[in-house]
N, C-alpha and C positions, 0 to 999 in steps of 0.2 A: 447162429441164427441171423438171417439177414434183417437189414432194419426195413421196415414196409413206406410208402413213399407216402406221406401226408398225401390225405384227400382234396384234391380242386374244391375253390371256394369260391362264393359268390366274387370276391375282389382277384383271384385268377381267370377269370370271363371277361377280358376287354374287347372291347369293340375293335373284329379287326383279325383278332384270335383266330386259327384255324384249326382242324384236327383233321386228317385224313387217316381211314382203316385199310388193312389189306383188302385185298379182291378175294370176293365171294361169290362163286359158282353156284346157281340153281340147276340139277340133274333132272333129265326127263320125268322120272322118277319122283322127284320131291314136286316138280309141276302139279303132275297128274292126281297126285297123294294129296296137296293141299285144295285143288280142286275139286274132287272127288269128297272131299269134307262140307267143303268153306264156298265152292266158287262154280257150281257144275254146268259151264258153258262148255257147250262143243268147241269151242277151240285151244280151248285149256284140258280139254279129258283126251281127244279125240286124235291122232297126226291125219288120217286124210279128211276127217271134218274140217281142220284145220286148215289143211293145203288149199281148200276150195273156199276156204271163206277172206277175207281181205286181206289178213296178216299173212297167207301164205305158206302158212308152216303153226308150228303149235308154240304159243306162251304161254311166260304167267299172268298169272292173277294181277292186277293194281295190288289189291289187297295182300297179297302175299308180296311184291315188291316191297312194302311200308311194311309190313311184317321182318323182313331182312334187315331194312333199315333199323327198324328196333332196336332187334339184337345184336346191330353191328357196333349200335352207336353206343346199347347196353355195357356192352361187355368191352370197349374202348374206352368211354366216356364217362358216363353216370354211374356204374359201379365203381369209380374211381375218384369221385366226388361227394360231394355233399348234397346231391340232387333231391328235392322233396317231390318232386313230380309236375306233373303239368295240368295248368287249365284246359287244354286241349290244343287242336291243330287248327290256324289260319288258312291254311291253304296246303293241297296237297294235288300236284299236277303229274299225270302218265304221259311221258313226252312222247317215248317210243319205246313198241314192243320190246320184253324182257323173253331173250331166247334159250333153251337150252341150255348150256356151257358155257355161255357167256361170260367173263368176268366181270364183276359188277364193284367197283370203285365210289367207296362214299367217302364226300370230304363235308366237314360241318364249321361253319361260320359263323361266331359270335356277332349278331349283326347289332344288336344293343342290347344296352344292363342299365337298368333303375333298381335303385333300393327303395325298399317298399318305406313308406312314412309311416304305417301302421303298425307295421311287424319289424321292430329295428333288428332282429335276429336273421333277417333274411332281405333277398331282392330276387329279382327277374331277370333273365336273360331269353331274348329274344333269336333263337338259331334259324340258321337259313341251311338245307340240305342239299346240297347236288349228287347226286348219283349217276354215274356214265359207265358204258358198257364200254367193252375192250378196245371198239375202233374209238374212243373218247367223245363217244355223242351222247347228250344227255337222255336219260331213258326217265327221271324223276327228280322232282322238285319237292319240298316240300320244305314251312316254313311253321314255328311253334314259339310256345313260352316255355322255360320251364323255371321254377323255384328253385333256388340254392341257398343254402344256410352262410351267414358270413362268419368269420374267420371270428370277430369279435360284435356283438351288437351296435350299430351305430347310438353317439350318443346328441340327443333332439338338442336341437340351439334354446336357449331361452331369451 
């Protein structure tokens, strides 16, 4: 039986850190399907609503982009750590349309880590997201906190 690799810890999140995931393709098909749920603008259901309206052609959703991002960065990242979850997102930017087939390349950057004064079992880590499609232009930005458990409780100065 293999040995499984310890989980990332609040004190493996330096500032600086990177991760990069493989490239994940969105299919017309998975467009239209999360659209048709979540997002039902004619240019996300539609291909000639779409041609006639600014983009051109048909995308996805913002929201199904960060939905990708999730699970890119889940199943990379956070399921691989000690992650407690997040107070939520700072800021989340659609640079440019997400097309069809595209490949879609997410890298994630430890942009800063504080350990909490309150909770010495834990601290913050502040990630910055870039997301770029095949020609490597940015298509999504987005920036969060998230909790991680530290490796051993910080112990308070007296």
């Amino acid at each position: 039986m293999a040995a499984t690799e310890p989980l990332l810890t609040f004190e493996d999140l330096t500032p600086g850190r990177s991760f990069s995931f493989p490239p994940r393709a969105l299919s017309r098909k998975e467009i239209v399907d999360f659209a048709t749920q979540w997002d039902p603008q004619p240019f996300h259901l539609d291909e000639a609503a779409a041609r006639a309206s600014h983009f051109g052609g048909l995308v996805a959703s913002g929201w199904q982009t960060g939905s990708l991002c999730m699970r890119m960065i889940a199943e990379g990242l956070l399921n691989k750590s000690t992650s407690m979850g997040s107070p939520g997102i700072d800021e989340m930017r659609w640079i440019k349309p997400v097309r069809p087939d595209d490949p879609l390349t997410l890298t994630v950057t430890v942009l800063e880590a504080r350990p909490s004064r309150s909770k010495p079992d834990r601290g913050t880590v502040r990630l910055g997201y870039l997301l770029v499609n095949g020609a490597g232009e940015t298509v999504m930005t987005l920036g969060c906190w998230v909790m991680f458990k530290r490796r051993a409780p910080a112990v308070s100065e007296i």
